[in-house]
C-alpha positions in Angstrom: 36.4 10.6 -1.0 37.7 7.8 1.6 34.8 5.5 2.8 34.8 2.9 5.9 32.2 0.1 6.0 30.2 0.1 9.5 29.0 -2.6 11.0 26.7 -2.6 14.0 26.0 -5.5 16.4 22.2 -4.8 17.9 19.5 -3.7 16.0 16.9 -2.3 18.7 16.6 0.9 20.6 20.1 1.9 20.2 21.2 -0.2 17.7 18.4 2.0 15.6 20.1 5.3 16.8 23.4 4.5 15.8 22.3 3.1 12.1 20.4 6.5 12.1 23.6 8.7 13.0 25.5 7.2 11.0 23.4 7.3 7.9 23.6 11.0 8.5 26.4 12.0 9.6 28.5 12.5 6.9 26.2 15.1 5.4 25.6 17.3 8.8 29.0 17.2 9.5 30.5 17.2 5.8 32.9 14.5 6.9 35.7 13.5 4.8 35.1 10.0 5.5 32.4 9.3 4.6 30.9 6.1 7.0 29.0 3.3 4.5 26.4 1.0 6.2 27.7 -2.7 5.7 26.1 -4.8 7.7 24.0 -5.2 10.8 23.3 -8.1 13.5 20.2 -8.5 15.5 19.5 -11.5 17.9 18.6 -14.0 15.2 19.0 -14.2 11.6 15.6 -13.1 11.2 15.8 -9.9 12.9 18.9 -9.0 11.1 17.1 -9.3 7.6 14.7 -6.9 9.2 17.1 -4.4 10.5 19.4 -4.3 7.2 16.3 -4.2 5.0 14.8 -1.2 7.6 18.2 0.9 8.4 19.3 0.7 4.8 22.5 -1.8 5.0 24.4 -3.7 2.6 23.5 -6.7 4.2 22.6 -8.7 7.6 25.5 -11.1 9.2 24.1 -14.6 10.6 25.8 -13.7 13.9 28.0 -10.7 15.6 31.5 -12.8 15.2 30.3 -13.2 11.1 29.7 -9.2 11.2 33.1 -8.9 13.0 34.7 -11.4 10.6 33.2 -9.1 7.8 36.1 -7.3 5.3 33.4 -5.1 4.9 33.0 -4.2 7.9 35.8 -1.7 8.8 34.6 -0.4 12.3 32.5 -1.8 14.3 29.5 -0.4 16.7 28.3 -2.4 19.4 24.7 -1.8 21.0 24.2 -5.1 21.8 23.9 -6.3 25.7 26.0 -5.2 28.3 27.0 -9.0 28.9 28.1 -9.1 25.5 30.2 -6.4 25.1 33.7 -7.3 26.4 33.5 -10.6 23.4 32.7 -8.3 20.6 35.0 -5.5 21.5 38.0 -7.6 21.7 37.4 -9.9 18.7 37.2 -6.5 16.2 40.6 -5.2 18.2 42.3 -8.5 18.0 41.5 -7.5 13.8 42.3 -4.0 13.9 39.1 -2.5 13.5 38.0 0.6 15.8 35.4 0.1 18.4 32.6 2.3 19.5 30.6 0.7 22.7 27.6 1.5 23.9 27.4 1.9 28.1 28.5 0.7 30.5 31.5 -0.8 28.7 31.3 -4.5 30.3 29.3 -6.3 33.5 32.4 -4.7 35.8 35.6 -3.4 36.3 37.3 -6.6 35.4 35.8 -6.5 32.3 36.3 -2.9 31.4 40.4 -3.7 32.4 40.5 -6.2 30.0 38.5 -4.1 27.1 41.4 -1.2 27.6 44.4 -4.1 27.0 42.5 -5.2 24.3 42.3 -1.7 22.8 45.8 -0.5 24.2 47.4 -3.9 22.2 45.7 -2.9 19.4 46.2 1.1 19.1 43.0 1.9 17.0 40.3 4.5 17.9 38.3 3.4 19.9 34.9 5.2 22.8 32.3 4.6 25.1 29.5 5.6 23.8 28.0 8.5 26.3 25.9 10.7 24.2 24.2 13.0 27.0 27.4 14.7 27.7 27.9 15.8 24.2 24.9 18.3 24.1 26.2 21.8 22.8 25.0 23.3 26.4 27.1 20.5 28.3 30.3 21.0 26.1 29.7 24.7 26.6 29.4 24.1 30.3 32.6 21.9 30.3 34.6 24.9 28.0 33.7 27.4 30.7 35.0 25.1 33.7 38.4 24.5 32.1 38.9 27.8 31.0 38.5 28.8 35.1 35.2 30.6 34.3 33.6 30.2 37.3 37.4 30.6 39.8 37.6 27.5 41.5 35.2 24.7 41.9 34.2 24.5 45.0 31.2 21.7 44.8 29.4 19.3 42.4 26.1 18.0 42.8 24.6 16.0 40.1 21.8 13.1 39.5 20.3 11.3 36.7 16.7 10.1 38.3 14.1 8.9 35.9 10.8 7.2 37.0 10.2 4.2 34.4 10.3 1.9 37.2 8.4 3.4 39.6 5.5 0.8 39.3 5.8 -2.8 37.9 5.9 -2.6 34.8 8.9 -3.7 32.9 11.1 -6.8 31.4 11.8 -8.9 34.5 15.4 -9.2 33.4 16.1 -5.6 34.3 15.6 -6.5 37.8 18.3 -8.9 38.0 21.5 -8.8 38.7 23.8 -6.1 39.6 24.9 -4.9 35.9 21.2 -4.1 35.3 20.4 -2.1 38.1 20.4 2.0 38.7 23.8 1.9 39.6 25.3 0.0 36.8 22.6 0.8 34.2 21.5 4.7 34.9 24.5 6.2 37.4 27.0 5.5 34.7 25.8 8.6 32.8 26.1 10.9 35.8 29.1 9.4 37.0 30.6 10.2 33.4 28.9 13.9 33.3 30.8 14.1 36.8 34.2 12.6 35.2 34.2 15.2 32.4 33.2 18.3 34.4 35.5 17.6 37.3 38.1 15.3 36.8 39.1 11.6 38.6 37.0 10.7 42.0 39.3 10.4 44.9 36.9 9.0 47.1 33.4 8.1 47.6 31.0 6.7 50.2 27.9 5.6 48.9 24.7 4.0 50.1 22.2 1.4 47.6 18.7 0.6 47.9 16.1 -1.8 46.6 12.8 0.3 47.3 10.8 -2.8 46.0 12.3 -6.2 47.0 9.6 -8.3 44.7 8.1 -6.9 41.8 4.8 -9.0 40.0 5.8 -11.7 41.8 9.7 -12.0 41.1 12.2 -10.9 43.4 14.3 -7.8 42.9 18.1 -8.6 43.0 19.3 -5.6 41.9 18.8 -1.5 42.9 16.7 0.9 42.6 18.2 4.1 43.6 21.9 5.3 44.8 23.2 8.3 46.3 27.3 9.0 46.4 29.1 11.8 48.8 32.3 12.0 46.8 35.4 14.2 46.7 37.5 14.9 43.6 40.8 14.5 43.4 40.7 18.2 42.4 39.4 19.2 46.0 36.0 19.8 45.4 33.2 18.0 47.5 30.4 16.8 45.3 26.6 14.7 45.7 25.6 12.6 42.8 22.6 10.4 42.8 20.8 8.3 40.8 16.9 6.7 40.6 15.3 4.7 38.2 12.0 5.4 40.5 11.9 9.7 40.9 8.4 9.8 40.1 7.8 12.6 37.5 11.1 12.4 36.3 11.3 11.8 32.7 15.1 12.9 32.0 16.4 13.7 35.0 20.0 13.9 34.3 20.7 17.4 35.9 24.2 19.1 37.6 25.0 22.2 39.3 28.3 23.5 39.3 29.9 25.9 41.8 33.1 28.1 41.6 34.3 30.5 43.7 33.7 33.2 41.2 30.3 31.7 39.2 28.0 28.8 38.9 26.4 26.6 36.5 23.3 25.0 36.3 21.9 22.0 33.8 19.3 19.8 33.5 18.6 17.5 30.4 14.8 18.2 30.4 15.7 21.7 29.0 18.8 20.4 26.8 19.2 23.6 25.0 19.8 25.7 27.8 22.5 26.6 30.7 22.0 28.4 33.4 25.1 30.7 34.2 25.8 32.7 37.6 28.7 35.5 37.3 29.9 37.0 40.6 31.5 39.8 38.4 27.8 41.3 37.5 26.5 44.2 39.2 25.2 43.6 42.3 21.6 44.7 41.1 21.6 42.1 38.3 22.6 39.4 39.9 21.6 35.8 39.6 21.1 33.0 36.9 20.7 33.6 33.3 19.7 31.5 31.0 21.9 30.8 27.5 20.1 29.3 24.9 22.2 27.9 22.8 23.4 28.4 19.3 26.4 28.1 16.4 28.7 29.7 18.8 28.6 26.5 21.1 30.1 23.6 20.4 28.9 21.2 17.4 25.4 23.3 17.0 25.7 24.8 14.0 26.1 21.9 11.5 22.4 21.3 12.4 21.5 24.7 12.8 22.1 28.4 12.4 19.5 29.5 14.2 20.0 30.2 18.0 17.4 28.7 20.5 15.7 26.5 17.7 17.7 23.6 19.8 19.4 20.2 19.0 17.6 17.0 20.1 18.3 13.2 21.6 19.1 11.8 18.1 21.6 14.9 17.1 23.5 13.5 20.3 23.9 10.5 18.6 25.1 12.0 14.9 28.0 14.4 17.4 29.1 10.9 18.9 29.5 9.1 15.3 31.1 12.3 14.2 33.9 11.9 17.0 34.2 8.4 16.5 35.0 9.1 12.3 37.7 12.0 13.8 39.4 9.5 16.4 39.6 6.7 12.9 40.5 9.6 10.7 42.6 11.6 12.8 44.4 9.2 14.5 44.0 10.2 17.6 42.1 9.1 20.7 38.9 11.4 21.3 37.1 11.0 24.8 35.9 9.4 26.3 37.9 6.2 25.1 37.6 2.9 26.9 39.9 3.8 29.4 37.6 6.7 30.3 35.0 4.1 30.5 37.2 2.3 33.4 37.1 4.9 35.2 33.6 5.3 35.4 33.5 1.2 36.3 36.1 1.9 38.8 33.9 4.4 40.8 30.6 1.9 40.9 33.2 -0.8 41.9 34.5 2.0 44.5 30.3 3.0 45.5 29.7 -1.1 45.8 32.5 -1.8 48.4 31.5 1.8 50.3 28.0 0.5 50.7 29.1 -3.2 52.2 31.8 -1.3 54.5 29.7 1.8 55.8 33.1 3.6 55.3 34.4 5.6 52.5 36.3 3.7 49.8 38.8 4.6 46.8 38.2 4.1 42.8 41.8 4.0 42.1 42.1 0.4 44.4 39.5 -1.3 41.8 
């Protein structure tokens, strides 16, 4: 049974999450590759020892370009800092190896350009790692909408608003600098849901705010809250928003959908559900249902057979390592690749200039 030697650069929050997934995804998915834990990278020697001794690796490199450099290390996952990512990613293409990247892809659309030459020069697999799009609902959700489900979509409204800023509290480095505000650090999510469910942005007009200017002291140089009008390219009018200060909002990544024929509503707070409007019901039965979901949706039942007893953050996690191994096995590129990940840069880029001008601006011109 073919194995390939992983190697992850970051060993906190998400750098635990991917050691996890891939410890385990081989056996819920019944891979044929079969992914091997090879080495691991933290910030500093000493963290790495931690990490590999803690995650189960092979071993702990002295630095990310030593994990890179690694024979072991076949394909490599980076969950390291968004300032670092563009460096690592092109250092394992320039060698061939496969690339999954944790989000946002770079610090902006220049980067994120350069990360798609780098992986179009060296025609491996490689993705962006969004993992709330891969729920079973959402794939369902995204099934029904190509398959013209709902007629034809009409509007979009969608948001991811949390509330772990809404007092003080928190590194001071999140509140500076533009990569690290709602826009580039929470919309990307949203503006990704949006990509998949809809297709390309055509244009957008957006308005940013900094609700708190100084925080303990320091200055805020970067946003707390955005909100986009946007048509797709598609036709459809849409409202996407995003707020790292919704009070009460613990998961807040949330879309509604509607057709000319049906509707859809989500929200992540209730992951193992979708809400489903159908014109074609009787009149006297009208109105949203709730679908819990089960093996008949999409990558439920290798966790589960049973219907309703639900998937969870971490599963997200073990479904995006499992279409990482089929992009490397397979051969072919599974979404979203880097140059989905543009895309996504390429509407904050278009939401940044829109907010400077007051007037409605284009992702395709970034």
């Amino acid at each position: 049974m073919p194995k390939i030697g992983i190697g992850i650069v970051g060993g906190g929050y998400m750098g635990k999450a991917h050691s996890a997934a891939f410890a385990a995804v081989g056996t819920v998915f019944e891979t044929t590759l079969k992914p091997r834990l090879a080495a691991i990278c933290g910030s500093s020697p000493q963290s790495s020892a931690r990490y590999a001794e803690a995650y189960g690796f092979d071993h702990a490199a002295s630095d990310w370009q030593a994990l890179v450099d690694d024979p072991a290390v076949e394909a490599v996952v980076i969950a390291s800092p968004q300032a670092t990512h563009r460096a690592i990613a092109e250092a394992a293409l320039s060698l061939g190896k496969p690339v999954l990247c944790e989000k946002p892809m770079g610090l902006d659309v220049a980067e994120a350009r350069a990360m798609v030459a780098a992986a179009d020069r060296a025609g491996v697999a490689n993705m962006v790692a969004y993992n709330y799009i891969r729920t079973p609902a959402s794939q369902f959700a995204r099934k029904l909408v190509a398959e013209g489900a709902l007629g034809d979509i009409v509007y979009f409204r969608g948001e991811h608003t949390e509330d772990f800023h809404c007092d003080s509290n928190g590194a001071a480095w999140r509140f500076q600098g533009d990569a690290n505000g709602c826009l580039g650090d929470l919309s990307p999510h949203i503006l990704n849901a949006a990509l998949a469910l809809m297709g390309p942005v055509e244009e957008v007009n957006a308005v940013i705010e900094t609700v708190h200017p100084e925080r303990d002291g320091i200055p805020v140089t970067n946003d707390d809250q955005v909100q986009m009008m946007v048509r797709f390219k598609g036709g459809a009018m849409g409202h996407l928003a995003a707020s790292r200060i919704a009070m009460g909002r613990k998961m807040g990544y949330a879309y509604e959908i509607t057709g000319t024929t049906g509707a859809i509503r989500f929200d992540q707070e209730d992951q193992n559900a979708l809400w489903l409007y159908e014109q074609r019901e009787d009149r006297a039965q009208r109105g949203f249902r709730k679908i819990l979901t089960g093996p008949a949706h999409p990558d439920y039942k290798p966790f589960c057979l049973g219907p309703g007893h639900g998937t969870g953050y971490q599963d997200q996690i073990i479904i995006e390592a499992h279409d990482f191994l089929t992009a490397i096995d397979g051969g072919a590129p599974v979404w979203p690749t880097f140059r989905d990940g543009l895309a996504v840069h390429q509407v904050i880029a278009a939401a940044r200039a829109s907010h400077s001008s007051r007037n409605w601006a284009r992702p395709a011109d970034f």
